[in-house]
C-alpha positions as CSV (number, residue, x, y, z in Angstrom):
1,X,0.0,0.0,0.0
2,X,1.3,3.6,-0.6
3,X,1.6,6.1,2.3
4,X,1.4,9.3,0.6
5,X,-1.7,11.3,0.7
6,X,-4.5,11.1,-2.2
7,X,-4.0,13.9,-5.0
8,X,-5.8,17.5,-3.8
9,X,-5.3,16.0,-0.1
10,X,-2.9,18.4,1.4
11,X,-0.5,17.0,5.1
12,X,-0.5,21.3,5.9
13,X,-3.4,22.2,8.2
14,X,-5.9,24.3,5.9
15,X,-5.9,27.1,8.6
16,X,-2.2,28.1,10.9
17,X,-1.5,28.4,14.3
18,X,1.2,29.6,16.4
19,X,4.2,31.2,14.4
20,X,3.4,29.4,11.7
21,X,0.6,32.5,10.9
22,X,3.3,34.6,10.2
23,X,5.1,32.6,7.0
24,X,1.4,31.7,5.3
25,X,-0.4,33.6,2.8
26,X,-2.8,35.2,2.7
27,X,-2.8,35.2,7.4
28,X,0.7,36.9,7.0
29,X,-0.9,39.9,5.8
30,X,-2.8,40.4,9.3
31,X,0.3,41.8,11.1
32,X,1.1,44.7,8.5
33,X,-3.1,45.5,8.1
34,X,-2.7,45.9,11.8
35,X,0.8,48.3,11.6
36,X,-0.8,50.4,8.9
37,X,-3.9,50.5,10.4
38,X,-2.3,51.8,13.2
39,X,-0.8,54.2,11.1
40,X,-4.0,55.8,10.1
41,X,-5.5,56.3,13.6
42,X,-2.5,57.6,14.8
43,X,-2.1,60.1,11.8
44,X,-5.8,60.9,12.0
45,X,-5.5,61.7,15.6
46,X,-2.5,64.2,15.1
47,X,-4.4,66.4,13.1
48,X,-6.8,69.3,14.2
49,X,-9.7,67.2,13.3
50,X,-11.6,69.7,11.4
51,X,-14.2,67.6,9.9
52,X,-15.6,65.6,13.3
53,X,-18.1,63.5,10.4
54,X,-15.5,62.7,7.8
55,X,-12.5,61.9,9.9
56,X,-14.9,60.3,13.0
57,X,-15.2,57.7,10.4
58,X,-12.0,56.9,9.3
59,X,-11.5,56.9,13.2
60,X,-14.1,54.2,14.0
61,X,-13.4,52.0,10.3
62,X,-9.3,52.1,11.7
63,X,-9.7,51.4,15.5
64,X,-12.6,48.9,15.4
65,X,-10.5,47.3,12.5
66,X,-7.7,47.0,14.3
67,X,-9.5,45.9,17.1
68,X,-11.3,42.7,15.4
69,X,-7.7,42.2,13.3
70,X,-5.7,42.0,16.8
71,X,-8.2,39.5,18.5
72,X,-8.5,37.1,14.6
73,X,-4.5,37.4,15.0
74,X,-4.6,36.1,18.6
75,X,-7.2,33.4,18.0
76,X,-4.8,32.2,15.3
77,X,-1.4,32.1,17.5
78,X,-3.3,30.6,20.2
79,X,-5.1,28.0,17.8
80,X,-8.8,29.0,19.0
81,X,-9.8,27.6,15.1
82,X,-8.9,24.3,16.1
83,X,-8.2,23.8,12.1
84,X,-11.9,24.5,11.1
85,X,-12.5,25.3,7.4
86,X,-15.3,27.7,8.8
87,X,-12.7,30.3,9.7
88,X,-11.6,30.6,6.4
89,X,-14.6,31.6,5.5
90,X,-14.9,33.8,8.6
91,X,-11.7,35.3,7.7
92,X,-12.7,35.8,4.1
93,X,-16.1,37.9,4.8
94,X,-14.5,39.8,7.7
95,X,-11.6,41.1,5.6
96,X,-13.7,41.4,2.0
97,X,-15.9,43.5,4.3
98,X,-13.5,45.3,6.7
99,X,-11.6,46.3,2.7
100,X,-14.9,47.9,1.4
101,X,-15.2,50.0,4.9
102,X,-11.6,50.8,4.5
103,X,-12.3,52.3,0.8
104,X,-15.1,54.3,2.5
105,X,-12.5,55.9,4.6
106,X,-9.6,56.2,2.6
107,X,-11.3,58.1,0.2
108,X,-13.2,60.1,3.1
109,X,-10.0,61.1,4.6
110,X,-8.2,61.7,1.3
111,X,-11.3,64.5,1.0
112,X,-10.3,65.3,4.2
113,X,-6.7,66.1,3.0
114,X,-8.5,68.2,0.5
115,X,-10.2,70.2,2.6
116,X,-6.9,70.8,5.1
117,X,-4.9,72.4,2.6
118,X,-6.8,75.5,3.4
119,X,-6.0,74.9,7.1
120,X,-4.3,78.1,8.8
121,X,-1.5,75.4,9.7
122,X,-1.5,74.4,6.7
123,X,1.7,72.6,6.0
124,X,1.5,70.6,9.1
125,X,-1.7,69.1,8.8
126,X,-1.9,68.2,5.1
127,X,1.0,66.5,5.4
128,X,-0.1,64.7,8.6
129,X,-3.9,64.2,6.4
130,X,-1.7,63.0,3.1
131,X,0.4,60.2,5.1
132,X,-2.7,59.0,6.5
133,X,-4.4,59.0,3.5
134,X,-2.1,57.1,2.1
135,X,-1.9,54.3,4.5
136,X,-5.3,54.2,4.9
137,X,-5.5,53.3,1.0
138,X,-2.4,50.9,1.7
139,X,-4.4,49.1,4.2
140,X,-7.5,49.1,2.1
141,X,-5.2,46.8,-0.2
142,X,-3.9,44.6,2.5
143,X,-7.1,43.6,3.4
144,X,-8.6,43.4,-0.4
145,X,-5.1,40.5,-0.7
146,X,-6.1,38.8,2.2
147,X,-9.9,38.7,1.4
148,X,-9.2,37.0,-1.8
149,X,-6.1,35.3,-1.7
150,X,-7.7,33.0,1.1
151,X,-8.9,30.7,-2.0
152,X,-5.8,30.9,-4.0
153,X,-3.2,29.0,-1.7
């Protein structure tokens, strides 16, 4: 009899744990969604602020991301899964959705940067509003790779 495993049958676990979440695709993108999520919230909050609405949501989309990102992240090093092929799925609608809310406030806070040109401090803050546009459309594309590239290991 042969030992090896059945064509399409794979010996990897469909879904890591531990370190291991680090060196697979597309679960090695959650660490940088988190650092340039961070980014934008941090960026965001340097500023003046001057539109509470616009900005408020980029605010909320970046911290309750990060949020949900950090605790997914954790329940993969600590192997809460237990190798289920429903977290894949999990994973796949929270970051296909999590990408389209990210859009909503990249393209919110680039109007924001807009707008902040006309700032009296000007300088300061569009530079502080253009960085975190731009991370916030980096992370939009982070989480767009992981969304889909869940199916294309």
């Amino acid at each position: 009899m042969d030992s090896t495993c059945p064509p399409g049958a794979s010996t990897q676990p469909s879904v890591p744990s531990g370190p291991a979440v680090f060196k697979t695709i597309p679960y090695a993108f959650i660490l940088p969604e988190i650092l340039c999520g961070t980014w934008v919230w941090i960026l965001v909050a340097a500023t003046s602020v001057s539109l509470p609405l616009l900005q408020g949501w980029v605010m909320y989309v970046s911290l309750s991301s990060w949020l949900i990102s950090l605790l997914l992240l954790l329940s993969y090093l600590f192997g809460f899964h237990k190798n289920s092929e429903n977290w894949k799925v999990l994973d796949s609608l929270y970051h296909g959705a999590t990408a389209i809310l990210y859009m909503s406030a990249a393209v919110l806070q680039a109007n924001a940067t807009i707008t902040s040109e006309f700032h009296p401090r000007s300088p300061l803050y569009y530079q502080l509003n253009s960085a975190a546009s731009f991370f916030a459309f980096l992370t939009t594309f982070l989480y767009i790779l992981h969304a889909f590239s869940i199916y294309y290991r």
